[in-house]
DOTIVEX-107497 format. One record per residue (C-alpha): x, y, z; residue in three letters. Coordinates in pm, whole numbers. Layout:
{x X | y Y | z Z | rest Ala}
...
//
This chain:
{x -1811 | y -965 | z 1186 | rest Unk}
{x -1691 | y -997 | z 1561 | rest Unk}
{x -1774 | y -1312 | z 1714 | rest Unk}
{x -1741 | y -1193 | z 2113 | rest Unk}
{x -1810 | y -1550 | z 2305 | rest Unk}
{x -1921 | y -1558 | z 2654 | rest Unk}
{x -1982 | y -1918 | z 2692 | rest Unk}
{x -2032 | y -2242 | z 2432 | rest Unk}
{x -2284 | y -2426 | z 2264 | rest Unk}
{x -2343 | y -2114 | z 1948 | rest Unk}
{x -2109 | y -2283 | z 1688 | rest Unk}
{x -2429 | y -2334 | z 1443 | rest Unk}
{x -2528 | y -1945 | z 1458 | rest Unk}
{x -2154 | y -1881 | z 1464 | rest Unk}
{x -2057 | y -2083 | z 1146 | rest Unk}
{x -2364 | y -2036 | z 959 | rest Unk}
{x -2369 | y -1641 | z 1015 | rest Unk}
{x -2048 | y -1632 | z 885 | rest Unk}
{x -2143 | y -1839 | z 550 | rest Unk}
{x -2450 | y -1628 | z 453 | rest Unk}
{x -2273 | y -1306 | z 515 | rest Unk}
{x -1926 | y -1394 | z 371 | rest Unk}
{x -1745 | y -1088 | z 543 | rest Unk}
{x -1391 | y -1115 | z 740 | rest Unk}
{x -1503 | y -1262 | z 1095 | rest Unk}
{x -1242 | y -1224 | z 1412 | rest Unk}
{x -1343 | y -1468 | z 1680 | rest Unk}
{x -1219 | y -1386 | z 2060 | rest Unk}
{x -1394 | y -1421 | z 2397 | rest Unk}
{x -1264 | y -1327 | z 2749 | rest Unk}
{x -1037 | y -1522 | z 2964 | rest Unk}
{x -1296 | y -1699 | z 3239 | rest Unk}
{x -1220 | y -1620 | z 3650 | rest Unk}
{x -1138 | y -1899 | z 3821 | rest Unk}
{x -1441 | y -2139 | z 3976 | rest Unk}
{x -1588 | y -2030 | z 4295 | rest Unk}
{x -1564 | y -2186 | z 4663 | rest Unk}
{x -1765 | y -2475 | z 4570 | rest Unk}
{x -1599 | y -2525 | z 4248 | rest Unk}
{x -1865 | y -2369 | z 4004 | rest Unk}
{x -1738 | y -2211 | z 3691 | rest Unk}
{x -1970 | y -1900 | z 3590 | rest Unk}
{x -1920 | y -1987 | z 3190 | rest Unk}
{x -1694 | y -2213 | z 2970 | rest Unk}
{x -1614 | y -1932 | z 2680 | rest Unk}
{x -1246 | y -2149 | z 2549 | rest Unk}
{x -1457 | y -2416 | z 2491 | rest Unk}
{x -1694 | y -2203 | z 2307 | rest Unk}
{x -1435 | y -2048 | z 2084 | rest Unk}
{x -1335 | y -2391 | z 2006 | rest Unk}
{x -1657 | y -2510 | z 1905 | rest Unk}
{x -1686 | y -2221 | z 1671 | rest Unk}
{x -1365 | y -2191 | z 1490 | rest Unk}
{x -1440 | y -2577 | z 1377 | rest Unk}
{x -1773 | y -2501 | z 1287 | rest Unk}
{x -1640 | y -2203 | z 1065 | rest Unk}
{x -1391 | y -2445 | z 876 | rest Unk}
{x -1703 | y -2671 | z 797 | rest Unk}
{x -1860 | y -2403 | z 641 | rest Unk}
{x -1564 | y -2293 | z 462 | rest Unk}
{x -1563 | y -1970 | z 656 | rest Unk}
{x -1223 | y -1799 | z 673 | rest Unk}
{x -1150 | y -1606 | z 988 | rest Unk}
{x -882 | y -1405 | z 1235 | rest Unk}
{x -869 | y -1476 | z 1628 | rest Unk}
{x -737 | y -1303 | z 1944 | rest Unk}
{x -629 | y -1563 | z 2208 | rest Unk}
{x -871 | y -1611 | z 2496 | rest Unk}
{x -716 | y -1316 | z 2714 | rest Unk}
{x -870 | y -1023 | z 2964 | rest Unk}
{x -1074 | y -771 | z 2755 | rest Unk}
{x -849 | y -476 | z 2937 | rest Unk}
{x -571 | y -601 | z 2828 | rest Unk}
{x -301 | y -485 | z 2574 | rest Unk}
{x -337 | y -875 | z 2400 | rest Unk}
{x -722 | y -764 | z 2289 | rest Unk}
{x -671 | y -410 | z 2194 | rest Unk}
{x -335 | y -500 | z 1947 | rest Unk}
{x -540 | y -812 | z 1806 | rest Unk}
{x -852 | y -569 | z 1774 | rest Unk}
{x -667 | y -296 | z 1561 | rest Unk}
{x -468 | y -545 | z 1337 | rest Unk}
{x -870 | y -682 | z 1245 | rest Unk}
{x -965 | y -356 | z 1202 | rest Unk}
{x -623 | y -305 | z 928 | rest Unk}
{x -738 | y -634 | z 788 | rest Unk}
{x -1064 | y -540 | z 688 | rest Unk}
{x -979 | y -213 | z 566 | rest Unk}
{x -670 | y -375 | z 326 | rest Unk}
{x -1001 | y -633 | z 199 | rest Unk}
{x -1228 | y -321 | z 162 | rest Unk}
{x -1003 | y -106 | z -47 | rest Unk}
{x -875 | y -438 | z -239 | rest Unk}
{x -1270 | y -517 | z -335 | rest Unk}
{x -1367 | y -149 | z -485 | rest Unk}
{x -1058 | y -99 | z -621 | rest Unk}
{x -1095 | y 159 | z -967 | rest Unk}
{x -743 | y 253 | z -1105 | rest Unk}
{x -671 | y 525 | z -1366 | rest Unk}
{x -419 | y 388 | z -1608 | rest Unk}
{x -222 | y 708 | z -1775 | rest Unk}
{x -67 | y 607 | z -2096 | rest Unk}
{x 38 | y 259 | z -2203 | rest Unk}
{x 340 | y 102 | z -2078 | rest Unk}
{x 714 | y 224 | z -2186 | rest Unk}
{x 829 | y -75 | z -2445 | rest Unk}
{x 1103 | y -171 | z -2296 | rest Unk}
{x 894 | y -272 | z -1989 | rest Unk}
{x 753 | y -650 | z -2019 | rest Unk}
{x 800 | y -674 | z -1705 | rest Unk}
{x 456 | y -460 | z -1606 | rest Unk}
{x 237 | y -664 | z -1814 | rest Unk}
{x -89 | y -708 | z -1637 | rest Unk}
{x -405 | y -918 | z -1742 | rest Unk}
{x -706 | y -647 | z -1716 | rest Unk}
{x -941 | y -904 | z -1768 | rest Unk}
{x -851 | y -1132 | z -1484 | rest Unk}
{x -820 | y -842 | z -1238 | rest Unk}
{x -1201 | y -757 | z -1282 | rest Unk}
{x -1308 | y -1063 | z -1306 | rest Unk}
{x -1118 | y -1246 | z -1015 | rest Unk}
{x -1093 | y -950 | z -806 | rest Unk}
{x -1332 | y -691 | z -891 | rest Unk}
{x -1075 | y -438 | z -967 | rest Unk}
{x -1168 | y -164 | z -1224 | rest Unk}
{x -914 | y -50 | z -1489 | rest Unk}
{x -991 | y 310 | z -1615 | rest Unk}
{x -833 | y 465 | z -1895 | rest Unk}
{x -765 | y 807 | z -1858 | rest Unk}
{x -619 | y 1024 | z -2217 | rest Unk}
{x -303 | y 1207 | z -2195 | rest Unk}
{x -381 | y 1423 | z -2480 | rest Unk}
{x -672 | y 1527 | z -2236 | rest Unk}
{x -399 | y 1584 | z -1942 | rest Unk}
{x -207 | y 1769 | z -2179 | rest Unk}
{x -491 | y 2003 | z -2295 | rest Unk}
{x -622 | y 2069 | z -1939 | rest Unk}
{x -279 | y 2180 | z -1817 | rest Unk}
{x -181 | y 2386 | z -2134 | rest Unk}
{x -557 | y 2551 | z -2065 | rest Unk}
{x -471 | y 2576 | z -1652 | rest Unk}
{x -147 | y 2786 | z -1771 | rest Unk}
{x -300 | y 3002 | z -2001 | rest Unk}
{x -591 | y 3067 | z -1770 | rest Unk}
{x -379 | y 3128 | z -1453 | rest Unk}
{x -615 | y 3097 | z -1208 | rest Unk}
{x -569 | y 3127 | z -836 | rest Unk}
{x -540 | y 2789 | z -769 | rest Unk}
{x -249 | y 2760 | z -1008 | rest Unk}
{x -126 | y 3048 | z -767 | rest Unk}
{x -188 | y 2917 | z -438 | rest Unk}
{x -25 | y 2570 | z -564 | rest Unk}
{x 292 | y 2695 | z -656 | rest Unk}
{x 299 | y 2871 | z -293 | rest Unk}
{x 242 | y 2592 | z -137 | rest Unk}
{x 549 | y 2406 | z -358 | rest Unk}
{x 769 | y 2729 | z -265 | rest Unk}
{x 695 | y 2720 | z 127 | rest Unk}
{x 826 | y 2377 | z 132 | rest Unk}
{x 1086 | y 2289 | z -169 | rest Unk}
{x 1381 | y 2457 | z -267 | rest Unk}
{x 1334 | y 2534 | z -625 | rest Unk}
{x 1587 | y 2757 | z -751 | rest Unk}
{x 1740 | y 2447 | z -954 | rest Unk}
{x 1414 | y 2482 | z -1180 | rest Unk}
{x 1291 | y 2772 | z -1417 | rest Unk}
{x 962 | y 2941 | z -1352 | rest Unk}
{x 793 | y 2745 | z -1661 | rest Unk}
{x 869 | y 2394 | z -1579 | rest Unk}
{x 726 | y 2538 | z -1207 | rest Unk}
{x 427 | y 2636 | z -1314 | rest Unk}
{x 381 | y 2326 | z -1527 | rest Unk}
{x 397 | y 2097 | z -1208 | rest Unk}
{x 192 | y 2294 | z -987 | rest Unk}
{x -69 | y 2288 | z -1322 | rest Unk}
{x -19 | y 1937 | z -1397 | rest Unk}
{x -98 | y 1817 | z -1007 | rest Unk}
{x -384 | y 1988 | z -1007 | rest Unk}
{x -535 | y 1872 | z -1321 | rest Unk}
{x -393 | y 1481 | z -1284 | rest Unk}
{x -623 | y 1479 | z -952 | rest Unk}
{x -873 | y 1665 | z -1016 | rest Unk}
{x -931 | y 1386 | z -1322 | rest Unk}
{x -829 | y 1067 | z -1066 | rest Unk}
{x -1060 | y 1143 | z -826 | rest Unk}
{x -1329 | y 1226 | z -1091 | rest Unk}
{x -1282 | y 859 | z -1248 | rest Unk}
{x -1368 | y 760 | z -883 | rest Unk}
{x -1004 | y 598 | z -879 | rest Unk}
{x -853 | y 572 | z -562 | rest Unk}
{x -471 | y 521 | z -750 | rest Unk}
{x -296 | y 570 | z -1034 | rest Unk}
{x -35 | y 426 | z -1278 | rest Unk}
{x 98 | y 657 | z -1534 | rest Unk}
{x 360 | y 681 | z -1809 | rest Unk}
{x 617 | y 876 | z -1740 | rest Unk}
{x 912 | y 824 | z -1947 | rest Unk}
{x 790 | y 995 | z -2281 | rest Unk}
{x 472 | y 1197 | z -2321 | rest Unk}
{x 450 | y 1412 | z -2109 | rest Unk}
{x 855 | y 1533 | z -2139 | rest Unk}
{x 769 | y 1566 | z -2517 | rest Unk}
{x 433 | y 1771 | z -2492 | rest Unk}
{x 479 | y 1934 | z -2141 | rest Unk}
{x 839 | y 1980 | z -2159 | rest Unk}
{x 868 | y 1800 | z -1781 | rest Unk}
{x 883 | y 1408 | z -1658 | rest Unk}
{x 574 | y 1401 | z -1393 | rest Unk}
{x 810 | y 1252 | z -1088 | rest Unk}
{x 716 | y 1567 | z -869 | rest Unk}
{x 364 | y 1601 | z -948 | rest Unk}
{x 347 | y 1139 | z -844 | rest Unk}
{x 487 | y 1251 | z -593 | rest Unk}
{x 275 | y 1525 | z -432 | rest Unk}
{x -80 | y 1371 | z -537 | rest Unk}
{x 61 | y 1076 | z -409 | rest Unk}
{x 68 | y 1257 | z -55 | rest Unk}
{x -211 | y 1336 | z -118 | rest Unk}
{x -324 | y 1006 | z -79 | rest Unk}
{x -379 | y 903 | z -441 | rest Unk}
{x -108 | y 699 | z -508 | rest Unk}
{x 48 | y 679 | z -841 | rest Unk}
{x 274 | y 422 | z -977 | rest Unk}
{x 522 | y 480 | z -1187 | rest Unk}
{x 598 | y 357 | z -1578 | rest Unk}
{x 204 | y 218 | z -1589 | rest Unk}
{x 243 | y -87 | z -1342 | rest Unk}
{x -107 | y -179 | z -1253 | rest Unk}
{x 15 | y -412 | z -1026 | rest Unk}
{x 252 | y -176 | z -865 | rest Unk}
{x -78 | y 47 | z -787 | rest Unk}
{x -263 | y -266 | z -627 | rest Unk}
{x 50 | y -277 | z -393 | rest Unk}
{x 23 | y 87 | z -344 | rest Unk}
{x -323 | y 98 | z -205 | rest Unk}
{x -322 | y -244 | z 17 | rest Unk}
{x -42 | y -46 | z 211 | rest Unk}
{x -206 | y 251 | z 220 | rest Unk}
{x -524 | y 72 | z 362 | rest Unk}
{x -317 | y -113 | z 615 | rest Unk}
{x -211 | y 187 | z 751 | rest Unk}
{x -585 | y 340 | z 770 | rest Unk}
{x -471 | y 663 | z 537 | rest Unk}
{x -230 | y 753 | z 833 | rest Unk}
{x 63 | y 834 | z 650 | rest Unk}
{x 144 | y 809 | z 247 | rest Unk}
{x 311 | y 510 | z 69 | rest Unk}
{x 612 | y 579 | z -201 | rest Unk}
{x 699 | y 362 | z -497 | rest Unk}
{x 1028 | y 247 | z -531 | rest Unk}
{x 1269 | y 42 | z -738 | rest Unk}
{x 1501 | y -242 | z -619 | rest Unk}
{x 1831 | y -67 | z -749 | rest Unk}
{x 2143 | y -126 | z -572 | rest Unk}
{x 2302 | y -347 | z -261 | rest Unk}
{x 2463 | y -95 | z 27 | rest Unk}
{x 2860 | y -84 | z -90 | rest Unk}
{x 2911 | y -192 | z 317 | rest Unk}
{x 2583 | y -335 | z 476 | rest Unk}
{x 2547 | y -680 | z 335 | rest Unk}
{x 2125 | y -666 | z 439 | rest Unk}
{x 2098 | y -308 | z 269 | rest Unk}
{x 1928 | y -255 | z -48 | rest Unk}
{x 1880 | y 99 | z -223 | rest Unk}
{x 1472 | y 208 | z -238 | rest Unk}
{x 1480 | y 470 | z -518 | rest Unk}
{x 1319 | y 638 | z -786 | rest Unk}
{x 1347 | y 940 | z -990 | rest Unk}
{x 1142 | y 1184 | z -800 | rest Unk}
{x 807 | y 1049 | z -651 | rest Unk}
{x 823 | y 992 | z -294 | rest Unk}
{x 600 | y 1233 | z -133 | rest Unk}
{x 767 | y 1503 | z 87 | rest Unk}
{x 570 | y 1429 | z 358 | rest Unk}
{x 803 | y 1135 | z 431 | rest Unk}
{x 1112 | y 1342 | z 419 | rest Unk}
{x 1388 | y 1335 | z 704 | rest Unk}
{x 1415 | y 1631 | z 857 | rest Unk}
{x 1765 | y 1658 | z 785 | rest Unk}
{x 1718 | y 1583 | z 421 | rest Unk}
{x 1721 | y 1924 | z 204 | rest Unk}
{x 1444 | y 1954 | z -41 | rest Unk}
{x 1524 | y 2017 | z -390 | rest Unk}
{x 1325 | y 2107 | z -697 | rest Unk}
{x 1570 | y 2028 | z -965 | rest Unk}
{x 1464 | y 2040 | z -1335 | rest Unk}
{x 1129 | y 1984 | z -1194 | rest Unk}
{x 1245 | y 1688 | z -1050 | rest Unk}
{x 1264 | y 1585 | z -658 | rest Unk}
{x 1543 | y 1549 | z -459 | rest Unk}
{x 1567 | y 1464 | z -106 | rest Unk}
{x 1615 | y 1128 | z 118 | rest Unk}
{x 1306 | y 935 | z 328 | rest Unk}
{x 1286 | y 969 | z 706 | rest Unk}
{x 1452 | y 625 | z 846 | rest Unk}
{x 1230 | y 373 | z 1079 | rest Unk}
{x 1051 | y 88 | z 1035 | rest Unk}
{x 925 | y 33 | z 661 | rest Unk}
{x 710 | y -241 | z 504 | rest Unk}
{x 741 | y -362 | z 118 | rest Unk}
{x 469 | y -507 | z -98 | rest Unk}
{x 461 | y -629 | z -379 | rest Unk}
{x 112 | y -802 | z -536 | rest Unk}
{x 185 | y -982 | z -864 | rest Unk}
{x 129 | y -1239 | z -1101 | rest Unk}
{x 240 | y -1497 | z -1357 | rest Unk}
{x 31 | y -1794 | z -1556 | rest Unk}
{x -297 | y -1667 | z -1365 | rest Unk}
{x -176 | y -1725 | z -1028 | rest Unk}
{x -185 | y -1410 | z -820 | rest Unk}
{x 71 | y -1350 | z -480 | rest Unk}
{x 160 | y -1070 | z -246 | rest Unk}
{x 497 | y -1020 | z -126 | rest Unk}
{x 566 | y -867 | z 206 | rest Unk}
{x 884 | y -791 | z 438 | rest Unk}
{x 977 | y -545 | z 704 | rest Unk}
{x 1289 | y -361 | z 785 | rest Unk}
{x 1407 | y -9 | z 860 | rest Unk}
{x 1565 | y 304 | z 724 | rest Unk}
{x 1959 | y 319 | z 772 | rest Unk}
{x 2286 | y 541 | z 644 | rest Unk}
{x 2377 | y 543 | z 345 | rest Unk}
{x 2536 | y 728 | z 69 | rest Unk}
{x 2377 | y 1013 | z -85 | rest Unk}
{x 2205 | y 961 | z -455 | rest Unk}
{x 2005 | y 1161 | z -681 | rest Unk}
{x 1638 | y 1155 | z -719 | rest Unk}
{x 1423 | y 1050 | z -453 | rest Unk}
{x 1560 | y 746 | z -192 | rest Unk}
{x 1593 | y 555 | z 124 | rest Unk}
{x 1838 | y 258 | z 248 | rest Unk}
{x 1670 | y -46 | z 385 | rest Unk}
{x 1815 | y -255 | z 588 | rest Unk}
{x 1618 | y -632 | z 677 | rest Unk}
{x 1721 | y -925 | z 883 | rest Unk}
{x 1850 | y -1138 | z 603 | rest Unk}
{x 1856 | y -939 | z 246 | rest Unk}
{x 1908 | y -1334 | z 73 | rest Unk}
{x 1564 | y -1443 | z 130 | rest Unk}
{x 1482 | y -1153 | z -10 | rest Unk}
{x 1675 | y -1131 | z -342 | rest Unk}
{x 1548 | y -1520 | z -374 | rest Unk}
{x 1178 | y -1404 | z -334 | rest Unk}
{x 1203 | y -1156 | z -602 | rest Unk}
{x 1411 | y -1370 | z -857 | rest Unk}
{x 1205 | y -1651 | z -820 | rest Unk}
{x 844 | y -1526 | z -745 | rest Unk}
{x 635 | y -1332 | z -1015 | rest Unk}
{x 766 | y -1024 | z -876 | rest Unk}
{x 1010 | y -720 | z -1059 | rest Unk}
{x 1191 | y -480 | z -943 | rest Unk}
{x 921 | y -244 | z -830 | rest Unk}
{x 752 | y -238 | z -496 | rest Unk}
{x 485 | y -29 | z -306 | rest Unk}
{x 673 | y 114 | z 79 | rest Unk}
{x 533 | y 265 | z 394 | rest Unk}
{x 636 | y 363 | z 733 | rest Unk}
{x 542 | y 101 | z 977 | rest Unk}
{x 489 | y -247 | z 1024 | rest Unk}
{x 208 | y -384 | z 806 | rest Unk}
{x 332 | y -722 | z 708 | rest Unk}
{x 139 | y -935 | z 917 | rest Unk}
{x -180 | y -752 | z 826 | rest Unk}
{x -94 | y -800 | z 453 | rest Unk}
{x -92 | y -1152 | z 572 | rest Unk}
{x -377 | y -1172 | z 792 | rest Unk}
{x -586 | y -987 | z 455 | rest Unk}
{x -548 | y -1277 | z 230 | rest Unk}
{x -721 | y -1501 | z 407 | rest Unk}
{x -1008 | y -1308 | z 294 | rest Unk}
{x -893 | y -1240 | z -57 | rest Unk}
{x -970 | y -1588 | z -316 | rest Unk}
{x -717 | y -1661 | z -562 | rest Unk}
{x -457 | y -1443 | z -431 | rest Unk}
{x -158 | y -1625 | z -214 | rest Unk}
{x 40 | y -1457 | z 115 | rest Unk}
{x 407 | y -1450 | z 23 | rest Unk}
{x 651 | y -1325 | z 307 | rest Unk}
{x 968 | y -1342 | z 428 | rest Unk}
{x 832 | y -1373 | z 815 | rest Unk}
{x 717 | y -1617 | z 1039 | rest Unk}
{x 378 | y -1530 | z 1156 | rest Unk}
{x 164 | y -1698 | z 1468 | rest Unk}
{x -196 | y -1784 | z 1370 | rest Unk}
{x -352 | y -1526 | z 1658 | rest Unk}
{x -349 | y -1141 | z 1652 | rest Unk}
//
């Protein structure tokens, strides 16, 4: 809901509208001219804002403001976009279906999630989805060969190098991509977390870490090693952003040997190649991705929990040098990597984390305002406007 104030005395409509409809609600009103020759002022709108933002906290009514400003000016249009990322991170967060591929690998306590309290605190679906059905449809999509199979492997060749991989373990991606989202989007998921460490290398003969990361460009994203929580992190990004460019999935690995505030985003293979640096070859090997992220400005998130109490970590830094590594990868450097490492030790957060290009912090921020039970964690200092 957006309040627009010309003047003062509608705090009741103001505060009570925004109880009975219970939707995000950005207050702002235009900066007043100056009174007139004989001192009249056309409208008090400040005072009006005022009026209503206390009237909102009676009712127990969360909301976002822009600071009384000009309607032309840059002020209004930044505040007015962030809203708009706001809303859309609390829209995708409240119809939120994921597909969960597989069970977790053993070794990994650390991706425990309560299914139970994520429906019931948060609305968000869990939807089991077989592998022995993945693994059927593919082995069928091979044997049938149809032109889609075809077209997909194309597409792979146009962009990837893949001389490091036989023609099999080619033709099993391409297949598999098409038949994991084909069954995603079918679930009406909008994400996915999968198992990737042992089924589908023993039945398929490949680990999936190319075909995460091409249906994750797609703009499905998939988390790796069946973290639920990971995929939660995935999608508030991705709904920050408004869909304009992909997230990846990345683990916490390694410090930069030289850059005290570097830290090592990697995984195997599942950062989409859309994010690619230009100067970054693009290798297929095994069936496996290979090739480094564009640098820039890049948010983290992490959304988590421990004992029932649910939090979502945020930071911002940007892409840097550093030395070359297998799999799929990008060096971040941030202001002060300390907080950091003391955030993830000591909040109920792991070593995975959900990236993007951009700066989406704040709007993580902003979003849990309108999110109950579920705490803004960040390593920034944010003002209360927009």
């Amino acid at each position: 809901i957006f309040m627009l104030h010309c003047d003062f005395g509608t705090e009741e409509v103001v505060g009570r509208l925004g109880k009975a409809l219970g939707l995000p609600v950005l207050l702002w009103g235009p900066r007043d001219e100056a009174p007139d020759a004989e001192g009249k002022r056309a409208a008090d709108t400040q005072c009006g804002i005022f009026a209503s933002s206390k009237a909102l906290q009676r009712y127990g009514v969360p909301f976002s403001y822009i600071i009384n400003c000009p309607v032309e000016s840059d002020r209004f249009m930044e505040g007015f976009k962030k809203f708009c990322m706001t809303v859309s991170v609390v829209k995708s967060f409240k119809s939120l279906r994921i597909a969960q591929i597989g069970s977790r690998p053993r070794p990994f306590l650390s991706v425990i999630y309560n299914e139970d309290e994520l429906l019931n605190r948060f609305g968000i679906e869990v939807i089991p989805v077989s592998v022995p059905d993945i693994v059927r449809r593919t082995r069928d999509m091979l044997n049938e060969n149809p032109a889609s199979l075809k077209d997909a492997i194309d597409d792979i060749r146009e962009r990837i190098d893949t001389s490091f991989t036989d023609e099999q373990k080619l033709r099993t991606a391409a297949a598999m991509k098409l038949v994991l989202a084909d069954l995603i989007v079918s679930n009406g998921c909008t994400a996915a977390a999968l198992e990737c460490w042992t089924a589908f290398p023993r039945t398929l003969g490949i680990t999936p870490c190319f075909v995460v990361a091409e249906i994750t460009g797609m703009g499905i994203p998939v988390a790796c090693e069946t973290d639920v929580n990971g995929a939660v992190s995935s999608i508030m990004l991705q709904a920050a952003a408004l869909g304009r460019t992909a997230t990846f999935f990345a683990d916490l690995t390694i410090r930069h040997p030289e850059n005290d505030n570097a830290e090592l985003l990697w995984h195997c293979g599942p950062f989409p190649y859309s994010l690619k640096a230009d100067d970054s070859p693009a290798r297929l090997i095994n069936a496996v991705a290979n090739w480094r992220l564009k640098g820039g400005s890049i948010t983290i998130a992490r959304f988590d929990a421990l004992s029932g109490e649910y939090s979502l970590f945020s930071g911002e830094g940007r892409g840097v040098e550093g030395p070359y590594t297998t799999g799929t990868y990008v060096w971040m450097e941030v202001d002060h990597w300390e907080k950091w490492e003391e955030k993830f030790i000591f909040g109920p957060y792991i070593h995975h984390v959900a990236g993007i290009h951009g700066n989406y912090a704040r709007i993580l921020h902003e979003a849990c305002k309108y999110i109950p039970g579920l705490k803004s964690d960040t390593v920034h200092s944010f003002g209360a406007s927009l």
